[in-house]
Each structure stands twice: as C-alpha cells, then as structure tokens.
mmCIF entry with sequence, helices, sheets and N, C-alpha, C, O atoms, coordinates in Angstrom:
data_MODEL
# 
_entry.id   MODEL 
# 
_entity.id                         1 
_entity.type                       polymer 
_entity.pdbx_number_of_molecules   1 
# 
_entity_poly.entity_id                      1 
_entity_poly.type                           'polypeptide(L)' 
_entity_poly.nstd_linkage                   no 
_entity_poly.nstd_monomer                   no 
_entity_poly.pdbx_seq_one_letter_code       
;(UNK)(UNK)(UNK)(UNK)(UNK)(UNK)(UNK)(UNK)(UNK)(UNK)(UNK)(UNK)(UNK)(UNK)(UNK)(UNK)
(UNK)(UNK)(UNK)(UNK)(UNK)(UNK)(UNK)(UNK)(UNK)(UNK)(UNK)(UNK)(UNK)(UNK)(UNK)(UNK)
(UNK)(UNK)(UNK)(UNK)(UNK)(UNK)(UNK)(UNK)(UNK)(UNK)(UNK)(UNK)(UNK)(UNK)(UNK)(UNK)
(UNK)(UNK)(UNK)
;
_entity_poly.pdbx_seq_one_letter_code_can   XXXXXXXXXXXXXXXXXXXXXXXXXXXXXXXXXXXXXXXXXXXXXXXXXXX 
_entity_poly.pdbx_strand_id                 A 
# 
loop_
_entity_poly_seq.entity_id 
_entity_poly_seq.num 
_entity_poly_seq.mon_id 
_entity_poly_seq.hetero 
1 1  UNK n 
1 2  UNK n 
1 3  UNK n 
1 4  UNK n 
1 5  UNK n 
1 6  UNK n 
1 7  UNK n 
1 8  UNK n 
1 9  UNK n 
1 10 UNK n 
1 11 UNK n 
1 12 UNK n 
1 13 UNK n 
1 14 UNK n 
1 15 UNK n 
1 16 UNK n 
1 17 UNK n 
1 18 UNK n 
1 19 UNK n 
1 20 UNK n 
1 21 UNK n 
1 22 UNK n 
1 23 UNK n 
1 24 UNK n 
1 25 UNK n 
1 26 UNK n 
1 27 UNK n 
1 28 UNK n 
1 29 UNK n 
1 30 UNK n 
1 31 UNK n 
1 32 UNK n 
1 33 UNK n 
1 34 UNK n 
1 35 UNK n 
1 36 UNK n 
1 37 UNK n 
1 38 UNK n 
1 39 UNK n 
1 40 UNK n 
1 41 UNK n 
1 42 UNK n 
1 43 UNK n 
1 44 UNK n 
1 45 UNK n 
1 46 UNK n 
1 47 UNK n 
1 48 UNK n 
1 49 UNK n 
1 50 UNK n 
1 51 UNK n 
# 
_struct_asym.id          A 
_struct_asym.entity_id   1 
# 
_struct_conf.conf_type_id            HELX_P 
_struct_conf.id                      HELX_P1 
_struct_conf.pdbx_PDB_helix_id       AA1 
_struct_conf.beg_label_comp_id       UNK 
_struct_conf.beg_label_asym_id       A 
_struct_conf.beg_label_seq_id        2 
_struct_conf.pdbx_beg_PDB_ins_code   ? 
_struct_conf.end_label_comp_id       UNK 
_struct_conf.end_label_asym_id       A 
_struct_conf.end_label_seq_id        34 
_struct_conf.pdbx_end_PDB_ins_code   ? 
_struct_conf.beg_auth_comp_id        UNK 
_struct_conf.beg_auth_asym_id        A 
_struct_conf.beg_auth_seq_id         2 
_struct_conf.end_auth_comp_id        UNK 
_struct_conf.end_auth_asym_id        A 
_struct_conf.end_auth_seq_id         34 
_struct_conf.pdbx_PDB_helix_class    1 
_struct_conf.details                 ? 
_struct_conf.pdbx_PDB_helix_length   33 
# 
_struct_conf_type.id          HELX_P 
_struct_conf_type.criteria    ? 
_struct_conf_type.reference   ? 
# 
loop_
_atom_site.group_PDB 
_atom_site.id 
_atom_site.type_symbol 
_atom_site.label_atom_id 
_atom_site.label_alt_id 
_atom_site.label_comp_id 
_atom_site.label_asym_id 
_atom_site.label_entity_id 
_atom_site.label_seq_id 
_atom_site.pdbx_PDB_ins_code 
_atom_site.Cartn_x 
_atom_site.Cartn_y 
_atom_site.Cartn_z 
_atom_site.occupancy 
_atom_site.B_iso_or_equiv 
_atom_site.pdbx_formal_charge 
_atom_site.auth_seq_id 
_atom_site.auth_comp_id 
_atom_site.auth_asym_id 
_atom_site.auth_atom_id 
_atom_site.pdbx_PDB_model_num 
ATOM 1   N N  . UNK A 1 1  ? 0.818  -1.198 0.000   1.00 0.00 ? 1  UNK A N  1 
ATOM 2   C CA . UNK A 1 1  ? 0.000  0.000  0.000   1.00 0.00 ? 1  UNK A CA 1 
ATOM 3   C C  . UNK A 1 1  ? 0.855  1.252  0.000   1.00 0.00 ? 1  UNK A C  1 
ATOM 4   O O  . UNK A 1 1  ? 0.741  2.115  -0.870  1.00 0.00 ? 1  UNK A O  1 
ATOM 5   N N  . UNK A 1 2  ? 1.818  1.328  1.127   1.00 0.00 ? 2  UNK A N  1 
ATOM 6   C CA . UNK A 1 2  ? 2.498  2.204  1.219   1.00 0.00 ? 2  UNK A CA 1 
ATOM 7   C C  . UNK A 1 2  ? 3.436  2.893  -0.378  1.00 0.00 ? 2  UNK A C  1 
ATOM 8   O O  . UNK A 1 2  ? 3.584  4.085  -0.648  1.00 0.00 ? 2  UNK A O  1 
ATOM 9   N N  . UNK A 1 3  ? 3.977  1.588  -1.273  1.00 0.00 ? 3  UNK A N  1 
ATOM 10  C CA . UNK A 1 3  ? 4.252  1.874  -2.530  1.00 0.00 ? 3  UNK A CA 1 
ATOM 11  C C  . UNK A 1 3  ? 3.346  2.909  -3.142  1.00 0.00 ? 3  UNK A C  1 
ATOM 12  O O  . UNK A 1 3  ? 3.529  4.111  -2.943  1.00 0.00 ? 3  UNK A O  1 
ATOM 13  N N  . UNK A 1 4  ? 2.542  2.524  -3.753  1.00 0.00 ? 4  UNK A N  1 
ATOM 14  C CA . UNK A 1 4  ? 1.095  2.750  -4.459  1.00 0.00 ? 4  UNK A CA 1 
ATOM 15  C C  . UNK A 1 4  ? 1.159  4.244  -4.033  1.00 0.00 ? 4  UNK A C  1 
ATOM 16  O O  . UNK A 1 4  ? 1.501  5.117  -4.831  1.00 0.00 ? 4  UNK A O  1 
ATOM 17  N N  . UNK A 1 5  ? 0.784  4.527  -2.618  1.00 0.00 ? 5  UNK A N  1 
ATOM 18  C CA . UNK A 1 5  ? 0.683  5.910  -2.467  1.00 0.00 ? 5  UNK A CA 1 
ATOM 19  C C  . UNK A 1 5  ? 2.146  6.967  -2.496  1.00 0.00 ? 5  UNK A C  1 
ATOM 20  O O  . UNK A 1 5  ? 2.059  8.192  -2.581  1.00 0.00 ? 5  UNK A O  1 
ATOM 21  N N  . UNK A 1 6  ? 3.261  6.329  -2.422  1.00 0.00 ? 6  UNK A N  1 
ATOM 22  C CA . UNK A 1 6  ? 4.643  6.973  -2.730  1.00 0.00 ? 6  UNK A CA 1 
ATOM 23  C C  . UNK A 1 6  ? 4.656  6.973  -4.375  1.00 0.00 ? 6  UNK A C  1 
ATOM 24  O O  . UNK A 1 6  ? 5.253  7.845  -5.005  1.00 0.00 ? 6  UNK A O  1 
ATOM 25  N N  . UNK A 1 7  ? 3.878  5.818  -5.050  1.00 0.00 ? 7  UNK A N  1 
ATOM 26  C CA . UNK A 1 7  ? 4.339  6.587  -6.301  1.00 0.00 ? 7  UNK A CA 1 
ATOM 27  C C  . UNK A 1 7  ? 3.207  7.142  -6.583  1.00 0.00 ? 7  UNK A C  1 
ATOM 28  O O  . UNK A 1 7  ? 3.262  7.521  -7.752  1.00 0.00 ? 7  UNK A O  1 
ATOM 29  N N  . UNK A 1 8  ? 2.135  7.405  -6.080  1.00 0.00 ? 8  UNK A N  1 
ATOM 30  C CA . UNK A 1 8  ? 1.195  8.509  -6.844  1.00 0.00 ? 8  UNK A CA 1 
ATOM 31  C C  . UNK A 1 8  ? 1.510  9.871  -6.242  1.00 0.00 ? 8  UNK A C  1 
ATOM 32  O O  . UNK A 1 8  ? 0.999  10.863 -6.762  1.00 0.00 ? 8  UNK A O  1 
ATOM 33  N N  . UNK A 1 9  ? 2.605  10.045 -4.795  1.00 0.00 ? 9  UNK A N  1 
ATOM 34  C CA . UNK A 1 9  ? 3.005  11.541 -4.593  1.00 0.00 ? 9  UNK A CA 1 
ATOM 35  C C  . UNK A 1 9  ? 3.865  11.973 -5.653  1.00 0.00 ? 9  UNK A C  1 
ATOM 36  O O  . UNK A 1 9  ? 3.732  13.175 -5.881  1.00 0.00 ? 9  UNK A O  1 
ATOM 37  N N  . UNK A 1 10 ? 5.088  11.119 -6.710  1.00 0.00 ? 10 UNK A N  1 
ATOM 38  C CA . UNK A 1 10 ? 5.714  10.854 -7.148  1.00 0.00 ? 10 UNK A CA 1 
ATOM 39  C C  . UNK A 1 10 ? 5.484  11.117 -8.515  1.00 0.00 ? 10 UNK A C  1 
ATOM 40  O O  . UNK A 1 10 ? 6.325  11.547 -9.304  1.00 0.00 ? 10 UNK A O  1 
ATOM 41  N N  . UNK A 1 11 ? 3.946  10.753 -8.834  1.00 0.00 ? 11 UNK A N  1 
ATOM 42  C CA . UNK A 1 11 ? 3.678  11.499 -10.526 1.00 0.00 ? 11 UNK A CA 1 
ATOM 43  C C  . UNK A 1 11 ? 3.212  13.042 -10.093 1.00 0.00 ? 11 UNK A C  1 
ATOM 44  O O  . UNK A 1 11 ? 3.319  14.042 -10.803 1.00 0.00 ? 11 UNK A O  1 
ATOM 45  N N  . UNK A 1 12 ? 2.820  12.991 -9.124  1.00 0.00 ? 12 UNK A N  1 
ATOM 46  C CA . UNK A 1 12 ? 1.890  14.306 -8.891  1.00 0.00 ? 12 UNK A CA 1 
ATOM 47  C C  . UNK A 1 12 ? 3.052  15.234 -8.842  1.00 0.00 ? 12 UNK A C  1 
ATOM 48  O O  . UNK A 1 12 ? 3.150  16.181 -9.623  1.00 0.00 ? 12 UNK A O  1 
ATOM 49  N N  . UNK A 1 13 ? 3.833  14.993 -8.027  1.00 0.00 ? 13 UNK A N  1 
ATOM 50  C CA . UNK A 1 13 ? 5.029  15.622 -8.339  1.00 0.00 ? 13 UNK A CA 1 
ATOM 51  C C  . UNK A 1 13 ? 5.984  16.482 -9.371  1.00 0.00 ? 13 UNK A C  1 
ATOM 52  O O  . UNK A 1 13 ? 6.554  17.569 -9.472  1.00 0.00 ? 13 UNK A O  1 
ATOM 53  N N  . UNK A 1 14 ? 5.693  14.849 -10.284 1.00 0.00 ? 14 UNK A N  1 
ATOM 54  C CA . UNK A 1 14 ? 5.853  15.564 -11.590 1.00 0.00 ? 14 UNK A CA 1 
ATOM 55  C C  . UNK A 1 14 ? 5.489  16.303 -12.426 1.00 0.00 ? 14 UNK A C  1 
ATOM 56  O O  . UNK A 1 14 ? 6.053  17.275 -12.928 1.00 0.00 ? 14 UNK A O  1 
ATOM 57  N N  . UNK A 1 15 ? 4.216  15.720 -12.662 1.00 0.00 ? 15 UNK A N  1 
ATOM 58  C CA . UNK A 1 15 ? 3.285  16.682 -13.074 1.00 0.00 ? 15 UNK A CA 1 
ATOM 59  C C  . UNK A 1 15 ? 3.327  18.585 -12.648 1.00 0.00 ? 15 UNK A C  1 
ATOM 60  O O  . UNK A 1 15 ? 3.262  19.527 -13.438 1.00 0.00 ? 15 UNK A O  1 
ATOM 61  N N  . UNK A 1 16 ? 3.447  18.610 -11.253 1.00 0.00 ? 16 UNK A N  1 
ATOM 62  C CA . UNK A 1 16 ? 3.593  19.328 -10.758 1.00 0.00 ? 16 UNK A CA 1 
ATOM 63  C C  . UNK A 1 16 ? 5.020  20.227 -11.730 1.00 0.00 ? 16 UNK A C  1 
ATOM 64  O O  . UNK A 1 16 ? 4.857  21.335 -12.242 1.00 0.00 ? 16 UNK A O  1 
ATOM 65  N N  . UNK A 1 17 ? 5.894  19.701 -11.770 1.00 0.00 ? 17 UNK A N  1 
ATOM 66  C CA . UNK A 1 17 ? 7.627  20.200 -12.115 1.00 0.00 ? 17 UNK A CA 1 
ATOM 67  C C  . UNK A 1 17 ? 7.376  19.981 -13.945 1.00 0.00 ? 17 UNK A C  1 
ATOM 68  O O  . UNK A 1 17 ? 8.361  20.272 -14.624 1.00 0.00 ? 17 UNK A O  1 
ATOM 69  N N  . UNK A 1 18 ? 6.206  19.526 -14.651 1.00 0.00 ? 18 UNK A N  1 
ATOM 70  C CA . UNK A 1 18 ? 5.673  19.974 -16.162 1.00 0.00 ? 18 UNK A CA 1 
ATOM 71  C C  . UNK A 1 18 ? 5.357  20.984 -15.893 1.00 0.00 ? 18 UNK A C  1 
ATOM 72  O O  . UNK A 1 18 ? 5.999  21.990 -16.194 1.00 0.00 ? 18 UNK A O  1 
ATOM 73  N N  . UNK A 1 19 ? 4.378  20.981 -15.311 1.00 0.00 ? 19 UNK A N  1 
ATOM 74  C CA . UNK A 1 19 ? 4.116  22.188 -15.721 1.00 0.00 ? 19 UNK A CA 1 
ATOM 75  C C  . UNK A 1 19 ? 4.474  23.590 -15.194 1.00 0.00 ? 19 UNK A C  1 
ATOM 76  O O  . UNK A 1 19 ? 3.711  24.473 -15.585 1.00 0.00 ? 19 UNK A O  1 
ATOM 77  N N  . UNK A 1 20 ? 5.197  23.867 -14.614 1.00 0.00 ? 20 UNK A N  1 
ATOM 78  C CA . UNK A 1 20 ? 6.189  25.032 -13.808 1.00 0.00 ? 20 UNK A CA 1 
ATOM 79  C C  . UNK A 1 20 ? 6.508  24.796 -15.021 1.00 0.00 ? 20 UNK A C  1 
ATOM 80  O O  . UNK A 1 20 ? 5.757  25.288 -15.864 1.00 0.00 ? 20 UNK A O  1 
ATOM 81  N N  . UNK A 1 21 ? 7.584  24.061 -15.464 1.00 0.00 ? 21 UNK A N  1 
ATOM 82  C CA . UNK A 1 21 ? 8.288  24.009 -16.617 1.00 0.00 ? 21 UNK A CA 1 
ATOM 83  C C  . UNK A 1 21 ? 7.728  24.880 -17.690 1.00 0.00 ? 21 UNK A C  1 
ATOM 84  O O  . UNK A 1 21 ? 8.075  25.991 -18.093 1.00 0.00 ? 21 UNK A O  1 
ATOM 85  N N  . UNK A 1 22 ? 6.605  23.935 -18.102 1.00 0.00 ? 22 UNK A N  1 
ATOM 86  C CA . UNK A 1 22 ? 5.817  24.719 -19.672 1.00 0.00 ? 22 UNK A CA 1 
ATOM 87  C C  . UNK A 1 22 ? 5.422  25.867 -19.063 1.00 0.00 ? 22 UNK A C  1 
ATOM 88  O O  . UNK A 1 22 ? 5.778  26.743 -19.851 1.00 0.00 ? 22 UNK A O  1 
ATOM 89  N N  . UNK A 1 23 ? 4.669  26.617 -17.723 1.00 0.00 ? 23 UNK A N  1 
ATOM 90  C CA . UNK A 1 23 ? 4.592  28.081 -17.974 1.00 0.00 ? 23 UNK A CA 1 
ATOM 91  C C  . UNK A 1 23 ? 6.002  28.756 -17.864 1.00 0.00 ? 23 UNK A C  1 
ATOM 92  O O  . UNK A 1 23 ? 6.072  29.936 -18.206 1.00 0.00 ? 23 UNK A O  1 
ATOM 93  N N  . UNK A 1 24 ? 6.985  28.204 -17.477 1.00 0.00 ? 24 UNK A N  1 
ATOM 94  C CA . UNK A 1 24 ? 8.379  28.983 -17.503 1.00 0.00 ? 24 UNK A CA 1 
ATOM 95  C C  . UNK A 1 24 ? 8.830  29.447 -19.118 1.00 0.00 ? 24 UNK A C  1 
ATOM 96  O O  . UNK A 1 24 ? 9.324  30.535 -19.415 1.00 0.00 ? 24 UNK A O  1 
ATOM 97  N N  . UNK A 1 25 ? 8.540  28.388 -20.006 1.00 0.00 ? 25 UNK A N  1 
ATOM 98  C CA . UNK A 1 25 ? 8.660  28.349 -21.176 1.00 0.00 ? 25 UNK A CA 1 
ATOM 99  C C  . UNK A 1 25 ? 8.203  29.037 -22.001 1.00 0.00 ? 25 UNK A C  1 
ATOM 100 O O  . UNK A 1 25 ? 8.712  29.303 -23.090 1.00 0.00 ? 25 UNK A O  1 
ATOM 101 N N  . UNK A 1 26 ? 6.690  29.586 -21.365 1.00 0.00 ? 26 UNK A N  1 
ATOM 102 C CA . UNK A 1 26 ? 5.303  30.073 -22.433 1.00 0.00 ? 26 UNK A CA 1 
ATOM 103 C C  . UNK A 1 26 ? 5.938  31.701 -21.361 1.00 0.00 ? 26 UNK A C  1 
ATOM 104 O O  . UNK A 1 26 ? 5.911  32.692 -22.091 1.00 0.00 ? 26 UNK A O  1 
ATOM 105 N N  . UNK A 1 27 ? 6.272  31.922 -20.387 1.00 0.00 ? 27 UNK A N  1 
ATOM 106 C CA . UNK A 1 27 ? 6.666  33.433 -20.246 1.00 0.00 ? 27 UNK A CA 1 
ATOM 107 C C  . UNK A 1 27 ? 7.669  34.187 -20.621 1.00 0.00 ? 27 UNK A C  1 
ATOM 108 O O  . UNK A 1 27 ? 7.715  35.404 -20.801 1.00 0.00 ? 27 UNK A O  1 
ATOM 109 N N  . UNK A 1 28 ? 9.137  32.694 -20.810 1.00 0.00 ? 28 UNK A N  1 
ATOM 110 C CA . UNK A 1 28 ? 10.191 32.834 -21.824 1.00 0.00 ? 28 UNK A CA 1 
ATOM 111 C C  . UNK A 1 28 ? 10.076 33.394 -23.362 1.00 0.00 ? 28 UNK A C  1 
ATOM 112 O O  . UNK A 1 28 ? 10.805 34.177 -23.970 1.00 0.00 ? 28 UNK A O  1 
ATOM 113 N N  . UNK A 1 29 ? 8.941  32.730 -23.744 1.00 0.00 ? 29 UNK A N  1 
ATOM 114 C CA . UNK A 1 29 ? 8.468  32.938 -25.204 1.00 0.00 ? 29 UNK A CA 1 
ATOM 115 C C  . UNK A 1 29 ? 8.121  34.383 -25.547 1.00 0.00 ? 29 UNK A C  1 
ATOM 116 O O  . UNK A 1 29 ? 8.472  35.249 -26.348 1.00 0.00 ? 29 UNK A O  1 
ATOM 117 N N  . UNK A 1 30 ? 7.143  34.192 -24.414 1.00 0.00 ? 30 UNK A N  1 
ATOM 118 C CA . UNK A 1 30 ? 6.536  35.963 -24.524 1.00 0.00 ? 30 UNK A CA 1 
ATOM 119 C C  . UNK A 1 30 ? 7.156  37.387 -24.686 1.00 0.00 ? 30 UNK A C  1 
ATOM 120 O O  . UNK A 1 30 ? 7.032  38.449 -25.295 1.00 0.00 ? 30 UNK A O  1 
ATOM 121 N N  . UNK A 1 31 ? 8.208  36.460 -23.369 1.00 0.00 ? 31 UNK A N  1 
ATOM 122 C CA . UNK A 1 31 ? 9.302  38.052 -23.245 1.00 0.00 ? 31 UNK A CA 1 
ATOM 123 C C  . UNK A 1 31 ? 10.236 38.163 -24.440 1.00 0.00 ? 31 UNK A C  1 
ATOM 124 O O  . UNK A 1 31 ? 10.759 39.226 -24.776 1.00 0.00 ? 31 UNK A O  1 
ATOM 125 N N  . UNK A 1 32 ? 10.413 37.006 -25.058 1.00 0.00 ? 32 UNK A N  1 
ATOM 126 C CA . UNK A 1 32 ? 11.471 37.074 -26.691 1.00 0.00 ? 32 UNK A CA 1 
ATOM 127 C C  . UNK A 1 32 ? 10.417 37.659 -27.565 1.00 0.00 ? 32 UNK A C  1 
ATOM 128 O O  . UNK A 1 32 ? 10.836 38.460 -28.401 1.00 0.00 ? 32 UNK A O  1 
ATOM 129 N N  . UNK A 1 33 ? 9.327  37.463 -27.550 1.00 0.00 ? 33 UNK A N  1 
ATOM 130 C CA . UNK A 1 33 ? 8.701  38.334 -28.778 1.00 0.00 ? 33 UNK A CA 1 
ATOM 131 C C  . UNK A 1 33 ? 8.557  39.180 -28.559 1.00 0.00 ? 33 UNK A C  1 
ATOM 132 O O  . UNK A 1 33 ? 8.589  39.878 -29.572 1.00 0.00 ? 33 UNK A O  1 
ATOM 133 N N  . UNK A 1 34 ? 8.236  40.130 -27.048 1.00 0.00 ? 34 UNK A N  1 
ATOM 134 C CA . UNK A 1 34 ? 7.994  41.782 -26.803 1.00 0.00 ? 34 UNK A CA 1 
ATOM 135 C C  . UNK A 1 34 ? 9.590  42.411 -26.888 1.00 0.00 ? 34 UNK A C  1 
ATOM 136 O O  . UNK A 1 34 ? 9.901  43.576 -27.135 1.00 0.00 ? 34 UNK A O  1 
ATOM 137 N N  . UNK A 1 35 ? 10.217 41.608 -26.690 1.00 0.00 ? 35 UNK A N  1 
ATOM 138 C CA . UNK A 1 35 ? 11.741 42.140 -26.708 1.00 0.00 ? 35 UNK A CA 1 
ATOM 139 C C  . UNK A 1 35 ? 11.952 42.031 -28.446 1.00 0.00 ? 35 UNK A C  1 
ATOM 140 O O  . UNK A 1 35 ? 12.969 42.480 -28.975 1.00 0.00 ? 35 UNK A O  1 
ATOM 141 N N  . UNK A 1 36 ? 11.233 41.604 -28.962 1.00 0.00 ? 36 UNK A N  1 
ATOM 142 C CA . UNK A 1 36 ? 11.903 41.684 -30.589 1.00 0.00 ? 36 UNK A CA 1 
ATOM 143 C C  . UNK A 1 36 ? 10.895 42.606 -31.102 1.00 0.00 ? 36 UNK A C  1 
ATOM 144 O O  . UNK A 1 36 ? 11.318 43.072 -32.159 1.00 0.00 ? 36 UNK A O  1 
ATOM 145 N N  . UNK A 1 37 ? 9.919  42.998 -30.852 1.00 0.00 ? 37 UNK A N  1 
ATOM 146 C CA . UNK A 1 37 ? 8.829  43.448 -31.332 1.00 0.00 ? 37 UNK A CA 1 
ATOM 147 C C  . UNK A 1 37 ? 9.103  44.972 -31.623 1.00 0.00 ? 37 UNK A C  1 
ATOM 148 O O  . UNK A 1 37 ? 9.456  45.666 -30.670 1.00 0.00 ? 37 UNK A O  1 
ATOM 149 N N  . UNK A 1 38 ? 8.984  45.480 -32.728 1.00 0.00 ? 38 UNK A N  1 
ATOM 150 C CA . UNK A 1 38 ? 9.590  46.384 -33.104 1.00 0.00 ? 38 UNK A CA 1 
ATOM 151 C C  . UNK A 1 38 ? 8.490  47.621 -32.405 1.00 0.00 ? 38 UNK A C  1 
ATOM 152 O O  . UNK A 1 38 ? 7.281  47.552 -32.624 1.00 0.00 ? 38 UNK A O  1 
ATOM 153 N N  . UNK A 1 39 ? 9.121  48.778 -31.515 1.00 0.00 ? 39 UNK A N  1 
ATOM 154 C CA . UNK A 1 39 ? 8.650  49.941 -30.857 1.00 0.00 ? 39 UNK A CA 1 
ATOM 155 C C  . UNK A 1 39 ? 7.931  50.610 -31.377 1.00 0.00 ? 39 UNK A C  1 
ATOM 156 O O  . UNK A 1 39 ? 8.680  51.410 -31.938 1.00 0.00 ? 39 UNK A O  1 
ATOM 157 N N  . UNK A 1 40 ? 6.387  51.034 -31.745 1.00 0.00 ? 40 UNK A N  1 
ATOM 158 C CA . UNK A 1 40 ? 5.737  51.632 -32.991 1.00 0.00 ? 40 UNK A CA 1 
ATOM 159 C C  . UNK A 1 40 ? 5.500  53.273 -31.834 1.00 0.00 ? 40 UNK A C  1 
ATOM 160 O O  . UNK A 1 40 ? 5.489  53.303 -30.604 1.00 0.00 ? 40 UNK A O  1 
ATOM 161 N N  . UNK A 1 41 ? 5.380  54.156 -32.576 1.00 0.00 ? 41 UNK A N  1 
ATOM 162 C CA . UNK A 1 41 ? 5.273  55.876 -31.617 1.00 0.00 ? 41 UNK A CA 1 
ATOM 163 C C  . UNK A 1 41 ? 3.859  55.684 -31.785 1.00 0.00 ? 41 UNK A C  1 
ATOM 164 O O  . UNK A 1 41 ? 3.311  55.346 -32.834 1.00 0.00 ? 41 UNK A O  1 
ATOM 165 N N  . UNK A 1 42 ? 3.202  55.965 -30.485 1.00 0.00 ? 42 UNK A N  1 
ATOM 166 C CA . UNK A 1 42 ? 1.581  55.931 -30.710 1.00 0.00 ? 42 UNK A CA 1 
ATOM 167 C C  . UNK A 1 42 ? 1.484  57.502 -31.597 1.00 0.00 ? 42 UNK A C  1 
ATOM 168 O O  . UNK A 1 42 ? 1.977  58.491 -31.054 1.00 0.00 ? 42 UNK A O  1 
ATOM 169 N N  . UNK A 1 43 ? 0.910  57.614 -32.788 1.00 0.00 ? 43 UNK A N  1 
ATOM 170 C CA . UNK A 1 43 ? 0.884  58.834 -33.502 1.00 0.00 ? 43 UNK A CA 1 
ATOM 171 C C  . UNK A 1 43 ? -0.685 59.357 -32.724 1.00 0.00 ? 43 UNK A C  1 
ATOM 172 O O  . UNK A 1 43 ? -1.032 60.388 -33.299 1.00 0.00 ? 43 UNK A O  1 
ATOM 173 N N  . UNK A 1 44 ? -1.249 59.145 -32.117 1.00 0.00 ? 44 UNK A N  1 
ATOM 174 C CA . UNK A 1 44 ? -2.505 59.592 -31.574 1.00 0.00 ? 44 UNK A CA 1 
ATOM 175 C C  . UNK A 1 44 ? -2.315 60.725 -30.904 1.00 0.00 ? 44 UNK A C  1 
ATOM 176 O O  . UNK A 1 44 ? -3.091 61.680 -30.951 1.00 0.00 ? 44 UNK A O  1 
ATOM 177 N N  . UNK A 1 45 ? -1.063 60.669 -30.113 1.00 0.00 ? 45 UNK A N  1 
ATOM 178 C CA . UNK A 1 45 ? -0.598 61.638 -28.896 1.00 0.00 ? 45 UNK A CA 1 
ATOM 179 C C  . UNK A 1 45 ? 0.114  62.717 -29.484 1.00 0.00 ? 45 UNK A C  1 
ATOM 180 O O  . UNK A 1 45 ? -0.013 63.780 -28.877 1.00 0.00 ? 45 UNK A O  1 
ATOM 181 N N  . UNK A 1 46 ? 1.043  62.740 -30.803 1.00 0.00 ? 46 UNK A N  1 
ATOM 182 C CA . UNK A 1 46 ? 1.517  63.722 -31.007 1.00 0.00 ? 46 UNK A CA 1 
ATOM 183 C C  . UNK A 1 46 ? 0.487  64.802 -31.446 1.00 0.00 ? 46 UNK A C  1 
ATOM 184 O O  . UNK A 1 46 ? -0.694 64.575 -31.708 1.00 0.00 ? 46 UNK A O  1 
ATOM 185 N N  . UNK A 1 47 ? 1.020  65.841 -31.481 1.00 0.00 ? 47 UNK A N  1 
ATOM 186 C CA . UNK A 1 47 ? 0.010  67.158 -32.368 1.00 0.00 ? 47 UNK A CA 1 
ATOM 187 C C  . UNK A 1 47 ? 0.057  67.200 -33.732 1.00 0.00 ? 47 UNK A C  1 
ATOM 188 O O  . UNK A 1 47 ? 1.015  66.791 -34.388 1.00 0.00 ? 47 UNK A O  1 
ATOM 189 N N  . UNK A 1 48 ? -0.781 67.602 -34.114 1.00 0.00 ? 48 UNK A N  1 
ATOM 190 C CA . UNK A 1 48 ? -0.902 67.996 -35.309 1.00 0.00 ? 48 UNK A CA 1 
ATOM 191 C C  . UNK A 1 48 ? -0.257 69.052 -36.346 1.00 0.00 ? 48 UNK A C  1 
ATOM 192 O O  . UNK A 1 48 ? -0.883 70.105 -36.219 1.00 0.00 ? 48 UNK A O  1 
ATOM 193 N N  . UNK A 1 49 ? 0.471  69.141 -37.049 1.00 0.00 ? 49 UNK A N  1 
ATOM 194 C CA . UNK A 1 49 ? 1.308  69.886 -37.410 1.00 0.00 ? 49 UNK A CA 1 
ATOM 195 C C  . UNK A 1 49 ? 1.161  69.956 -38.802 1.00 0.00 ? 49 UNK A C  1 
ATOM 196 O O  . UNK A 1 49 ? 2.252  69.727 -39.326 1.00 0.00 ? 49 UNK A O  1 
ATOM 197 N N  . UNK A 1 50 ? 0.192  70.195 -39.708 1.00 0.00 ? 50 UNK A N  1 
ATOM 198 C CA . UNK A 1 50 ? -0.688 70.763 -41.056 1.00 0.00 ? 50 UNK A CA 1 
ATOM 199 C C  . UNK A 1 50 ? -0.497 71.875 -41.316 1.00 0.00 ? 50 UNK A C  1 
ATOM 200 O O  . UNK A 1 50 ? -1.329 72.757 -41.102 1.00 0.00 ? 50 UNK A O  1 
ATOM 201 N N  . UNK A 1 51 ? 1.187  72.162 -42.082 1.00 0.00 ? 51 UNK A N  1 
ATOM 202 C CA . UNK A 1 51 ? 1.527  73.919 -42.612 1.00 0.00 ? 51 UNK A CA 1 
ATOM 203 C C  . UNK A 1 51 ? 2.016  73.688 -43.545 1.00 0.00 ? 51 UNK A C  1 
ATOM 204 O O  . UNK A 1 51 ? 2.431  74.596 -44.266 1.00 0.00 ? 51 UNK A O  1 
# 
C-alpha cells in the first residue's frame, strides 16, 4: 500500500515540475517576442502639425 501511495506523490510531483516548466517556457516565449517586437510611436498623442 504504502508503494502505491509513494508513487502517486511521485507522478503528482511531476506533473507538478511539467508544468512550472511549460509556464516557464510560455513566459520565456513571450518576453522574446515583446523584446523583438519592433517599438511603434503611438501617432494619436503627437500634435498635429498641417503647414
């Protein structure tokens, strides 16, 4: 019995250390595309300048 329940702390575990993993991965991802993402000037805010 005692087995049985050491290895089901044992997947849970793991499971547990996937998925930390994959969101470590999916916030890794994120920050490489805002870091490559080219800086656009919001043109909304500047003034208007028609001379």
């Amino acid at each position: 019995m005692a087995k049985d329940q050491n290895s089901y702390a044992k997947r849970q575990r793991e499971l547990v250390k996937k998925r930390k993993a994959e969101e470590k991965r999916e916030r890794r991802r994120k920050k490489k595309e805002q870091a490559n993402a080219p800086i656009e000037p919001n043109l909304d805010d500047q003034p208007a300048t028609d001379e």
